[in-house]
MIMARVEX-532935 format. One line per 4 residues: number of its first residue (from 0); for each residue x, z, y of C-alpha. Coordinates in steps of 0.001 Angstrom, whole numbers, m for minus. Layout:
! MIMARVEX-532935
NUM = X,Z,Y; ...
//
This chain:
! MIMARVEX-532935
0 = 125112,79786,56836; 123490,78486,53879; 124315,77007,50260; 122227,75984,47523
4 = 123709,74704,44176; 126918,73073,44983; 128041,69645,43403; 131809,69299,42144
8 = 132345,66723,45476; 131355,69738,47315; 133014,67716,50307; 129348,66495,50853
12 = 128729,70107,52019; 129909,69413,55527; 130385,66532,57370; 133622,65464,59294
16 = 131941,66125,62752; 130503,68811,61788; 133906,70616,61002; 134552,69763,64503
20 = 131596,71091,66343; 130406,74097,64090; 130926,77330,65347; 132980,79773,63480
24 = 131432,81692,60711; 130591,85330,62101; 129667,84929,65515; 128247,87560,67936
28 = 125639,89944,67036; 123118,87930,69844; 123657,84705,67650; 123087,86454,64576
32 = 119803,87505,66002; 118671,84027,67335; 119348,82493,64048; 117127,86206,62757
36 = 114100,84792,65062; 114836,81108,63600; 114539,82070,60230; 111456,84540,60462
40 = 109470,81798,62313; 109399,79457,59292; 109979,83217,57096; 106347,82885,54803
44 = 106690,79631,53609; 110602,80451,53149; 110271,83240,51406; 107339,82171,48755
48 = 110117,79456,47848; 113014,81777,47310; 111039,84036,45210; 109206,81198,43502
52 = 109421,82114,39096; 111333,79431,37531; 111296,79076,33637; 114480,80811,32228
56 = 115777,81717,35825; 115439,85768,36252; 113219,86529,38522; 114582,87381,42048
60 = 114968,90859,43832; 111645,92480,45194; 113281,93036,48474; 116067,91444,50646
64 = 116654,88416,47718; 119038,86606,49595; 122873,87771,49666; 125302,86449,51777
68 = 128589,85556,50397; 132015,84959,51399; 133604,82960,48807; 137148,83302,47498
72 = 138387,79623,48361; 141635,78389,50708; 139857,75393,52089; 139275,75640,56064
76 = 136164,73443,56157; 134337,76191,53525; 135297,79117,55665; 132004,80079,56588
80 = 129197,82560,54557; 126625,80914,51641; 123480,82083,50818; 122549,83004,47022
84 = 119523,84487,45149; 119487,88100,44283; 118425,88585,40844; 116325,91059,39854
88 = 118332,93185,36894; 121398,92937,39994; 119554,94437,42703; 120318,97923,42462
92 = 124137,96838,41747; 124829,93831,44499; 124938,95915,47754; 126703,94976,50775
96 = 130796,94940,50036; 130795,94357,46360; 132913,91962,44426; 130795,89056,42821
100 = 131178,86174,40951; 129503,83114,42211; 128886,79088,40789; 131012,76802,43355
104 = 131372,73557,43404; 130244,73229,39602; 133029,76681,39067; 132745,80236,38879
108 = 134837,82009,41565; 134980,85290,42854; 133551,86160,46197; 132427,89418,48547
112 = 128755,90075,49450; 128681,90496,52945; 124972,91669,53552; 121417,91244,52145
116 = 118661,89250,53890; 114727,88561,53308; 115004,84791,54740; 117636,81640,54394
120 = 117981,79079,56631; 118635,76585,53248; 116006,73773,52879; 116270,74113,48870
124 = 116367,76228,45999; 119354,78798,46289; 121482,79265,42630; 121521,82530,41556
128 = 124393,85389,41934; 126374,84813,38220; 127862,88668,38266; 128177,91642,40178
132 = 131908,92363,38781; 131622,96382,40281; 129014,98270,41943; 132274,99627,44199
136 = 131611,98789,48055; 135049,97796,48985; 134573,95625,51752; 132947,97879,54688
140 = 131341,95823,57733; 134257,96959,59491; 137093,95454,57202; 134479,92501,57415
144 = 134705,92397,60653; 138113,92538,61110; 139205,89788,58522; 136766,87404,60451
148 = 138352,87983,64185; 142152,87807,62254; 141023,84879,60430; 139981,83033,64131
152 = 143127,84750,65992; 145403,83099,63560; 143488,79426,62891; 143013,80904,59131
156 = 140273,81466,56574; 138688,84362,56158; 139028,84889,52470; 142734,84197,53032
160 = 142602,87593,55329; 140610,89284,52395; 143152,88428,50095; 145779,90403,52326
164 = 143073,93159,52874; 141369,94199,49631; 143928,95050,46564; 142969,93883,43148
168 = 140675,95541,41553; 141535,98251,38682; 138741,98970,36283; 139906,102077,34818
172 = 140960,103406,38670; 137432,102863,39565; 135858,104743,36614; 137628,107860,37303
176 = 136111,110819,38797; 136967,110896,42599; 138936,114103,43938; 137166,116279,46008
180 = 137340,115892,49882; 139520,118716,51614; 137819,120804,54331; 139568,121498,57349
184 = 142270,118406,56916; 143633,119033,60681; 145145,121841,59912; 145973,124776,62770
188 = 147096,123755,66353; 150663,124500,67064; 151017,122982,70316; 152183,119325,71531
192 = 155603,119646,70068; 157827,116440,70587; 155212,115756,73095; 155968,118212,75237
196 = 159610,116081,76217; 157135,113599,78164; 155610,113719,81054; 152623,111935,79432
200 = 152704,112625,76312; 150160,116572,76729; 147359,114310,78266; 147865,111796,75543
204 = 147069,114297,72929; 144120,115990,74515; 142732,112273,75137; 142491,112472,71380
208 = 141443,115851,70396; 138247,115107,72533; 137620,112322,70510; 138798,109692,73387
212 = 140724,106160,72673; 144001,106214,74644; 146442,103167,74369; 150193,103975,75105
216 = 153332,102087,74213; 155645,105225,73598; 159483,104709,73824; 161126,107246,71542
220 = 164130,109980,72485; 167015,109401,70080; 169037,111500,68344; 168720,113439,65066
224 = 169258,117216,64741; 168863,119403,61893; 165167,118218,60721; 165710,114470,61398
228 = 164669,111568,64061; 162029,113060,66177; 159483,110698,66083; 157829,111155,62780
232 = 156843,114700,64050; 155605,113189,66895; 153504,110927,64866; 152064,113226,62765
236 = 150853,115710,65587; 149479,112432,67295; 147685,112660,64177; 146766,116039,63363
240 = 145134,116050,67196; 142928,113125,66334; 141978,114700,63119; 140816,117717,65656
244 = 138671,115202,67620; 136614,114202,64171; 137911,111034,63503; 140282,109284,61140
248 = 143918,107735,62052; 146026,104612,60223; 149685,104849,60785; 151562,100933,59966
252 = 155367,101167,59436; 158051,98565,58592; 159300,100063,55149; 159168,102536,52143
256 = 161919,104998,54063; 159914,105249,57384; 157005,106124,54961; 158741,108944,53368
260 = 159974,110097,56505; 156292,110340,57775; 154439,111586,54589; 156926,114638,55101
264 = 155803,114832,58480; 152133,114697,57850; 152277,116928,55044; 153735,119617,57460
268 = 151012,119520,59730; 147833,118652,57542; 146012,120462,54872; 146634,119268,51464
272 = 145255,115967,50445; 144241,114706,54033; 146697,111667,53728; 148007,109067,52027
276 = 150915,107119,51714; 150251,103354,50898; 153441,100937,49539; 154171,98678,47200
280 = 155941,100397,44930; 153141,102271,43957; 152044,100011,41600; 149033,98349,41412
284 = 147218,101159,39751; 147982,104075,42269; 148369,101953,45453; 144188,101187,44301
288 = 143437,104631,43439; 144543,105887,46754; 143214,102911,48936; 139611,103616,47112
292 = 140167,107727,48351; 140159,105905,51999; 137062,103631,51471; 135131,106101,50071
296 = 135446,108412,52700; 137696,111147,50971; 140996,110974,52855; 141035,110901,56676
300 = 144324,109668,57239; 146654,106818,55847; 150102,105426,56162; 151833,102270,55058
304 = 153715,99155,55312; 151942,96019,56798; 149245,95938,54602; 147807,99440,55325
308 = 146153,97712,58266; 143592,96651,56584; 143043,99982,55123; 139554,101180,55594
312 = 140197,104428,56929; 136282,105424,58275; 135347,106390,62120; 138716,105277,63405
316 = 140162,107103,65894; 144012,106387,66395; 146110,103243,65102; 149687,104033,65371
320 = 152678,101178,64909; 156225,102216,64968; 159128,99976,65540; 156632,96975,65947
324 = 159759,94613,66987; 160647,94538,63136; 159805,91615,61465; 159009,93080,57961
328 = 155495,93708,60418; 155039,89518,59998; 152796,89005,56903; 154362,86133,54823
332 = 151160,84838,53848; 148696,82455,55335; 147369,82917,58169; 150260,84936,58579
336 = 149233,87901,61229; 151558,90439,62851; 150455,93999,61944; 150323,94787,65726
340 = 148236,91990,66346; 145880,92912,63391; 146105,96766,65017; 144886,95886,68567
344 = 142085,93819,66997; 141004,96631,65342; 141340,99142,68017; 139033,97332,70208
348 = 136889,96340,67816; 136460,100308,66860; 136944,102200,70497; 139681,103483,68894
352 = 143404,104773,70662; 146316,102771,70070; 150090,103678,69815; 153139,101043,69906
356 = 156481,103261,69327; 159561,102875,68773; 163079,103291,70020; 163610,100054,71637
360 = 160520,97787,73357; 159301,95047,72347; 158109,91712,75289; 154780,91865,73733
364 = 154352,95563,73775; 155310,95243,77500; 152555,92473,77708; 150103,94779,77321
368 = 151291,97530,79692; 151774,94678,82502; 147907,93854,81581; 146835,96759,81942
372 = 145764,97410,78551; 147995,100114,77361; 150326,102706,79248; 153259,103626,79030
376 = 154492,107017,77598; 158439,107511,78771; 160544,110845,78963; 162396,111667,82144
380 = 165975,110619,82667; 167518,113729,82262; 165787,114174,78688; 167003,110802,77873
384 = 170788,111351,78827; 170932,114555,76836; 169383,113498,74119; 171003,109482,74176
388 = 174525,109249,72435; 177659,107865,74189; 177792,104628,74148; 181295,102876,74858
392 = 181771,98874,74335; 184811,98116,72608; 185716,95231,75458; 185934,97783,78227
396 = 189252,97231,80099; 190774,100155,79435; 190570,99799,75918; 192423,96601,76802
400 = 195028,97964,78561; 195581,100381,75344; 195424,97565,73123; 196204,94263,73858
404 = 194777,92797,70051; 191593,94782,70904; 189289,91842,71592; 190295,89550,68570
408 = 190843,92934,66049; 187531,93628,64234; 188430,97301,64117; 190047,97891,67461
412 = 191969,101235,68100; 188941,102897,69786; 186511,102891,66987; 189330,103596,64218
416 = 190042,106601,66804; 186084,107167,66719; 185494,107345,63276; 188569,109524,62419
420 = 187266,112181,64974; 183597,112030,63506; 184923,112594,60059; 186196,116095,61081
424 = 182679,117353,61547; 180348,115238,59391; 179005,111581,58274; 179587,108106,60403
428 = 177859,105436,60120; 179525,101402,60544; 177150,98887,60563; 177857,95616,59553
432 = 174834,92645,60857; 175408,90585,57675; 174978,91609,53705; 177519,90599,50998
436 = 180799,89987,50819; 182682,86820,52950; 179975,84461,54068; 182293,81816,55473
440 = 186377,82001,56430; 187904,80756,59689; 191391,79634,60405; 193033,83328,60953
444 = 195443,81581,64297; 192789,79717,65779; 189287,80747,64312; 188246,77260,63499
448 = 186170,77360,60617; 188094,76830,57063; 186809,74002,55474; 187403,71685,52222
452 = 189577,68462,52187; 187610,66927,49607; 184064,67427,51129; 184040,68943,54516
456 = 182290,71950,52877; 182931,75391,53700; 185858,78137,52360; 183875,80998,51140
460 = 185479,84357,48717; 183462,84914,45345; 185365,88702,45405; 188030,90990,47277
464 = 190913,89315,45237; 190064,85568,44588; 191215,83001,46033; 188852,80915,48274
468 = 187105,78386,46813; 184281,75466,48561; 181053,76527,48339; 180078,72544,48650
472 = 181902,71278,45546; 183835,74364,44327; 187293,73030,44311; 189991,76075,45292
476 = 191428,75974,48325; 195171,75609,47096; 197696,74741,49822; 195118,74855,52599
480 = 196175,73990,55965; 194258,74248,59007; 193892,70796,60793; 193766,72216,64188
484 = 197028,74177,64724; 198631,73860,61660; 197579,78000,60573; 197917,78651,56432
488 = 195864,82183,56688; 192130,82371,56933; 189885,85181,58089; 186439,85833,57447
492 = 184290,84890,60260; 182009,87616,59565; 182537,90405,56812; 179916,91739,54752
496 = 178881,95447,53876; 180893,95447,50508; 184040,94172,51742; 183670,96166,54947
500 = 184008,99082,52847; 186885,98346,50922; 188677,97942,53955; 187349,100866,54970
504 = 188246,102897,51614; 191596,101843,51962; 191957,103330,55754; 190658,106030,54774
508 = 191401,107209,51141; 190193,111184,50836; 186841,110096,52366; 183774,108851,50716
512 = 182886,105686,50977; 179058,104884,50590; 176886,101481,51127; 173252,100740,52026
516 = 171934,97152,51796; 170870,94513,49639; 171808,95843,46521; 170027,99640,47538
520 = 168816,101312,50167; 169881,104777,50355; 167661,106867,51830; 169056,110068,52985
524 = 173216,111455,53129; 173966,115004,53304; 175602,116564,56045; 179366,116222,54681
528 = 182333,114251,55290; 181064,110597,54530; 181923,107027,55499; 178558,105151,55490
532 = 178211,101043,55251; 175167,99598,56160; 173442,96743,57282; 170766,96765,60137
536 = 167460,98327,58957; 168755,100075,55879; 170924,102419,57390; 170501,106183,55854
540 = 169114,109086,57438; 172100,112023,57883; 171141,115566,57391; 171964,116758,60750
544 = 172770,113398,62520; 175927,111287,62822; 178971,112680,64354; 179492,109080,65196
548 = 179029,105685,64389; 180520,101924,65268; 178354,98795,65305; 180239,95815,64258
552 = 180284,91943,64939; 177939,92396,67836; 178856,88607,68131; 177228,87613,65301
556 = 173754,89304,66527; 173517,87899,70065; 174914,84343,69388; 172265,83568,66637
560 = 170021,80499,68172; 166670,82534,68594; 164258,83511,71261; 164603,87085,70229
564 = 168328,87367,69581; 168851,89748,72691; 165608,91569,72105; 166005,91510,68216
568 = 169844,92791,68653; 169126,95712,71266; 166534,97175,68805; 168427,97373,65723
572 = 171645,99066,68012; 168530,101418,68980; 167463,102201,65842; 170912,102911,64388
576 = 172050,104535,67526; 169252,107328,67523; 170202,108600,63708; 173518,109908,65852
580 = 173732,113976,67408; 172832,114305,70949; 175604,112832,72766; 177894,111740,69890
584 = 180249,108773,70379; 179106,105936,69681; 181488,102242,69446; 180157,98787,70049
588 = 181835,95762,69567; 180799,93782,71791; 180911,92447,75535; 179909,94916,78250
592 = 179111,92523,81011; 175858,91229,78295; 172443,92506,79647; 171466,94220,76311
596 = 175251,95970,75640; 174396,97356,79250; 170922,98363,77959; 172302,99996,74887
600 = 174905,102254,77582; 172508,103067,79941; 169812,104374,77248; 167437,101833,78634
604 = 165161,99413,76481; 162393,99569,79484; 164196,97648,81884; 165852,95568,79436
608 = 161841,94298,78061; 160751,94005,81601; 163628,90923,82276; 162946,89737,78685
612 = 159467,88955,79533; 160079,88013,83119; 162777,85442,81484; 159948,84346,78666
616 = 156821,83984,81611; 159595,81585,83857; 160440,79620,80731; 156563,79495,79035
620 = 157530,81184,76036; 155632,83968,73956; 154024,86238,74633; 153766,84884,78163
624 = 151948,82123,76655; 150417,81337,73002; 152492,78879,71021; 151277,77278,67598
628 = 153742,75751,65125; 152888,72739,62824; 155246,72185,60067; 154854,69526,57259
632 = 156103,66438,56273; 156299,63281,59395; 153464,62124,58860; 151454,64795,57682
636 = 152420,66704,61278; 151892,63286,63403; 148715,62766,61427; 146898,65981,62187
640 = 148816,66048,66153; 146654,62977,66438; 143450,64544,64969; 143254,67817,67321
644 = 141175,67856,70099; 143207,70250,71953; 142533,71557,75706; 143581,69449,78373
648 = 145937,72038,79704; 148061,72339,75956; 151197,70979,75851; 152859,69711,72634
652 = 156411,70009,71906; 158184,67902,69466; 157960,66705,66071; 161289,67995,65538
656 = 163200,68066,62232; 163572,70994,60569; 165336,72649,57305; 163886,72700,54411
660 = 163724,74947,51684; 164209,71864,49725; 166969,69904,50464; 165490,67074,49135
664 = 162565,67195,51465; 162182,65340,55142; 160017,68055,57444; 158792,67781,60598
668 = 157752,70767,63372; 155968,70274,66444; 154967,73116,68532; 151987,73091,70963
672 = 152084,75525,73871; 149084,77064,76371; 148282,79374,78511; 147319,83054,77443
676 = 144337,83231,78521; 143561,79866,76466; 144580,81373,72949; 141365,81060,71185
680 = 140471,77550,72128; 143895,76675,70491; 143272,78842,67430; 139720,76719,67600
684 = 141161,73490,67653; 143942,74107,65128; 141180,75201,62692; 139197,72341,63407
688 = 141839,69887,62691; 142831,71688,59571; 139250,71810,58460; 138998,67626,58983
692 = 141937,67229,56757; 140706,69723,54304; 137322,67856,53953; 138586,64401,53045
696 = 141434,65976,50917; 144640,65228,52149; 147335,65281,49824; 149614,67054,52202
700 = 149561,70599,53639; 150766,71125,57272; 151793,74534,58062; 149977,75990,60841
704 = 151302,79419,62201; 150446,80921,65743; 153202,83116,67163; 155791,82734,64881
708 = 158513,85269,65096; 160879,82258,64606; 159537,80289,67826; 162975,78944,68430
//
C-alpha cells in the first residue's frame, strides 16, 4: 500500500469501489510476496526515482528508503499501510516499531513504522518521514500482527486497535536505565499443587514445561481456606511451569483485586522481578515503565486487566483468562474486542497454550470445547462436593411450611437463622444485585409499582429517613395512595447495599457492619465476627473463608431482559459462593425449580453451559452464530443497511428503537445475524460499508459492534 504527498481532500485517495473491493491491509505472507515480485520487476527504475536528490529535500537512506506506515487516523477507508521516504540523518533512528510523525492530508499526525522496504509500488514521488518521535521499538511484528487480525475480527481500524494496545509514550520513562533481567525467573519445582485435584490438570502442566501449547477451559473448585480462593495458585504454577519450558506467559483478569490476588501468587512461586502487574491505577508513568520491561525483553511474565492483552510479552507460551464471563473483559472502545477473543487470536497466531478459568462457564468457552479447539479441565465429583458449599434456596417447601411470609419476606427465617449461626465462628457475606440506596418503591400490599399523581413518574427515597419523593418532577409523595388496592405503605422493590445494611445493623447491633460497592471496594476482611454488604463483583476476600453467606433478590438477576441473564446470574452466585469454607451454608433467595438455582445446588456450571448453548444454537443466537449490531440515528442505520453487500445467507434483524443516552435523541438498532463459519465475510462487509460512508463523509456515525455482550 502506497502514499505519496497527500492533498487536504485526501478522499481522492481511494475511490468508492475501491473501498468495496480492496483487500484488507495486511494480508498473508504469500500476498506480501507476490506484491515483493511485483515491485522488484519494475525495482531499477523504481528505485533511481525514490532516491532521486531533490534541492532542499535530505537526501534519502542508503538502504531500505522506503518505510511503511500505519497512520494514527479513525477513518475506515484509510485503514491500510502508506509508503514514505526514509531520510538519511533518520536512518539509524526509524527502525521497524517506532513512533513517527508523518504529513497527512496537508497535517502532521502521529503514526507506527511497520517495516522498511527497498521498492514502492507508488507511481510518484513519496514525502518524506517529518520525525522519528523515539528510537524505542514499541510495536513488535507480533503486536502488529495482532492489532491487524482484531482490527478485521471486529470490522475496525487498525490504528483504533493500536490505540488500545500501545500506552502513551513517557519521555523521561524511556530515558531511564532499564533494570537488569533476573536469571532463573521459574523459580524451583514444587510439584502440580492445585493441579493435582484434577484429573487433567498433571498432563496440562507437563504439556507446558516441554514447551507445548495446550488449550483447556478449566472450571475452578470453590471454597477458600486459610491462604485464599485456590485458583490464583493454580494460575501461577500454570505459570511458573511454562516459565520452565522457556517461554513467556500473559495472565488477563477482570479487575485490580484479582490482580493483587495473583501478583501474591506469582511472587510466591517466581524469582524476584520475573512479573508484572499491569492496571490502571498505576498511573501513566509506571503502568509505561513496566509495559516497556515486557517489550524489551526483561520480564517474562505479565498480568492485568483487559488491556494487558496487548502486552508484548516475547516467545509466548501460555495466555491465561480468568472469569472470562465478566463483562469488565468488553473493551469500551471502538472496535470494541472481548479480551478472550483478542487471547485466542493471539494464541494461534503464536502456537501458544490457552487457559479459560473460572468458577462458572461461560457458552462461548463451551464453544470451543464442543469444536474441538480447547479441552476441558474438570475435578471429580467427589472433590467438587467436598470442596462446594451448601447451597439451600430460600423457596424450598419446607422453609414454607416453617414460614408462611417466607416467599414475599426479603429476609426469610432461614437466612436470618443462617447468618446468626455464621456469626458465631467468623465473617458472612449478603449480597445485594443492585448498588445504592432505594432505586424504585412498590405498593407494600400489592407490589405495584409506587408512582406520582402528578406525572406518572416513579417514588424513589433520597435517604433512610425521607420521605419519598418523584424522581420525574420531584414533588413528595404526601398522602399517597395506591390505585390498585387502595395500600398507603410502599416497599422498595429492590434495596440497595447501603440500606441493606442498616437494616442489617439494626438486626444485629454488637456486630460489624461493613460495605463493598460503588462507593469502595474493599479488598480483603479479617477472619472475625463481621457482617459484610456487597454487591456482585466487589465482594471481599475473608481471611479464612465465609462461615456463610445469603444472596439476595435473586429476582432481580434472572428477570432482567438479556440473553445472558441466566448465564450472567449463575456466575456471579459462583463467584461469591466459592469465597465460602468447604461446605458452609449458603442461602439463596430465589426459586428452586429455575435451571441455574439448580445449577448453583448441584455445584454444576458444566451442565448448566451445555443447555445454555444448546438453547442459543436452536434459537441462532451467539456464539452459535455471529451477530453484528448497527446503532445510529434512522436514517443513518437504514442508509448504510442499504449500502452493505452482505452474504446471501445473513439475515438482518430490525431497525429497532433503542435508548439513548440522550433523551433528546431518536436511535435506531438493527442487528444482522450469520452463520459461524461466515464471521469474517460479515466483519468484511461491515467494514466495507463503513469505509463507503467514511469516504464521502457522512455527517453521521453508525455504531458498528460484533458480539455485543448486550445482544438482547
Amino acid at each position: 500500500m502506497t502514499h505519496a504527498s497527500p492533498s487536504p481532500d485526501d478522499d481522492a485517495l481511494l475511490p468508492l469501489d475501491a473501498v468495496r473491493e480492496r483487500p484488507a491491509p495486511g494480508g498473508p505472507a504469500r500476498a506480501r510476496a507476490g506484491r515483493a515480485r511485483v515491485v522488484r520487476a519494475a525495482g531499477a527504475a523504481r528505485a533511481a526515482e525514490v532516491a532521486e536528490p531533490v534541492r532542499g529535500v535530505p537526501e534519502p537512506a542508503a538502504e531500505l528508503p522506503v518505510a511503511r506506515v500505519v497512520v494514527d487516523t479513525p477513518l475506515p477507508h484509510l485503514d491500510r499501510l502508506f509508503d514514505y521516504l526514509v531520510p538519511a540523518p533518520l536512518d539509524a533512528v526509524a527502525v521497524p516499531g517506532t513512533r513517527v510523525r508523518v504529513r497527512f492530508a496537508g497535517k502532521l499526525v502521529d503514526g507506527f513504522l511497520l517495516e522498511r522496504a527497498e521498492t514502492t509500488e507508488h507511481e510518484g514521488r513519496l514525502t518524506r518521514l517529518e520525525r522519528v518521535v523515539s528510537a524505542e521499538p514499541v510495536l513488535t511484528p507480533e503486536i502488529a500482527a495482532l492489532a491487524r487480525a482484531v482490527a478485521d475480527r471486529y470490522a475496525g481500524t487498525m490504528a483504533d486497535v493500536l490505540r488500545l494496545a500501545v500506552p502513551p509514550r513517557h519521555a523521561r520513562v524511556e530515558a531511564e536505565t532499564p533494570a537488569p533481567v533476573p536469571a532463573g525467573a521459574a523459580g524451583a519445582a514444587r510439584g502440580p499443587g492445585p493441579w493435582a485435584d484434577y484429573p487433567e490438570g498433571e498432563a496440562f502442566l507437563a504439556a507446558l514445561a516441554k514447551g507445548g501449547s495446550p488449550r483447556a477451559v478449566w472450571t475452578a473448585l470453590p471454597g477458600t481456606g486459610e491462604n485464599g480462593p485456590g485458583w490464583p495458585e493454580a494460575v501461577a504454577v500454570a505459570v511458573r511451569e511454562t516459565l520452565r519450558g522457556g517461554r513467556g506467559a500473559l495472565v488477563v483478569l477482570p479487575d485490580g483485586k484479582d490482580v493483587a490476588l495473583l501478583d501474591a501468587a506469582l511472587s510466591a512461586v517466581l524469582e524476584p522481578g520475573a512479573h508484572v502487574a499491569l492496571t490502571a491505577d498505576l498511573g501513566p508513568a509506571e503502568r509505561y515503565r513496566r509495559w516497556l520491561r515486557v517489550t524489551r525483553g526483561q520480564v517474562p511474565v505479565a498480568a492485568g486487566t483487559r488491556g494487558a492483552a496487548f502486552a508484548p510479552v516475547r516467545d509466548l507460551g501460555l495466555a491465561v483468562i480468568w472469569d472470562d464471563g465478566d463483562d469488565l473483559h468488553s473493551e469500551r472502545l471502538a472496535p470494541y474486542p472481548h479480551a478472550r477473543e483478542v487471547l485466542a487470536l493471539r494464541a494461534h497466531q503464536a502456537r501458544a497454550g490457552l487457559l479459560i478459568g473460572g468458577y462458572a462457564r461461560t457458552a462461548e468457552a463451551t464453544q470451543l470445547i464442543a469444536a474441538g479447539w480447547a479441552g476441558p479441565i474438570v475435578a471429580a465429583r467427589e472433590t467438587v462436593r467436598a470442596r462446594a458449599p451448601k447451597v439451600r434456596p430460600a423457596g424450598e417447601d419446607s422453609e414454607l411450611a416453617r414460614d408462611e411470609a417466607a416467599r414475599a419476606a426479603r429476609l426469610p427465617s432461614l437466612a436470618w437463622r443462617t447468618l446468626r449461626a455464621g456469626l458465631e465462628s467468623g465473617p458472612v457475606l449478603v449480597q445485594v444485585p443492585r448498588r445504592g440506596y432505594l432505586p424504585a418503591l412498590a405498593c407494600q400490599s400489592c407490589r405495584a409499582p409506587a408512582r406520582c399523581g402528578h406525572c406518572g413518574g416513579p417514588f424513589a427515597l433520597r435517604g433512610g429517613h425521607t420521605v419519598p419523593y418523584c424522581r420525574w418532577c420531584g414533588r413528595i409523595a404526601g398522602e399517597w395512595r395506591c390505585p390498585s388496592c387502595g395500600g398507603v405503605r410502599v416497599r422498595a422493590l429492590v434495596v440497595g447495599a447501603r440500606r441493606t445494611a442498616e437494616e442489617l445493623g439494626r438486626a444485629f447491633p454488637s456486630v460489624k457492619v461493613r460495605t463493598s460497592g460503588r462507593d469502595g471496594v474493599l479488598a480483603t476482611v479479617g477472619a472475625g465476627r463481621a457482617l459484610v454488604v456487597a454487591t456482585p463483583g466487589a465482594e471481599p476476600v475473608p481471611e479464612g473463608g465465609y462461615a456463610a453467606a445469603v444472596l439476595l433478590d435473586g429476582w432481580a438477576l434472572l428477570g432482567r431482559p438479556d440473553l445472558r441473564a441466566a448465564e450472567e446470574t449463575l456466575r456471579r452466585w459462583m463467584n461469591a459462593a466459592a469465597l465460602l469454607r468447604p461446605s458452609a451454608e449458603l442461602v439463596v433467595l430465589a426459586d428452586s425449580s429455575l435451571a441455574a438455582v439448580q445449577a448453583l445446588l448441584r455445584w454444576d456450571p458444566v451442565t448448566h453451559a451445555e443447555r445454555e448453548l444448546a438453547d442459543r444454537t436452536e434459537l441462532g443466537f451467539p456464539p452459535a452464530v455471529k451477530m453484528a449490531t448497527l446503532t445510529g440515528s434512522p436514517a443513518a442505520v437504514r442508509e448504510m443497511l442499504g449500502e452493505m453487500i452482505l452474504p446471501p445467507e445473513a439475515q438482518v434483524l430490525g431497525p429497532v428503537p433503542v435508548a439513548s443516552s440522550k433523551g433528546d435523541q431518536v436511535r435506531e438498532r438493527a442487528m444482522v445475524r450469520i452463520a459461524r463459519g461466515s464471521g469474517s465475510a460479515l466483519a468484511a462487509a461491515l467494514k466495507g460499508a463503513a469505509g463507503v460512508r467514511s469516504a464521502r463523509k457522512a455527517p453521521e456515525v453508525v455504531k458498528v459492534c460484533i458480539d455485543p455482550l448486550d445482544v438482547i
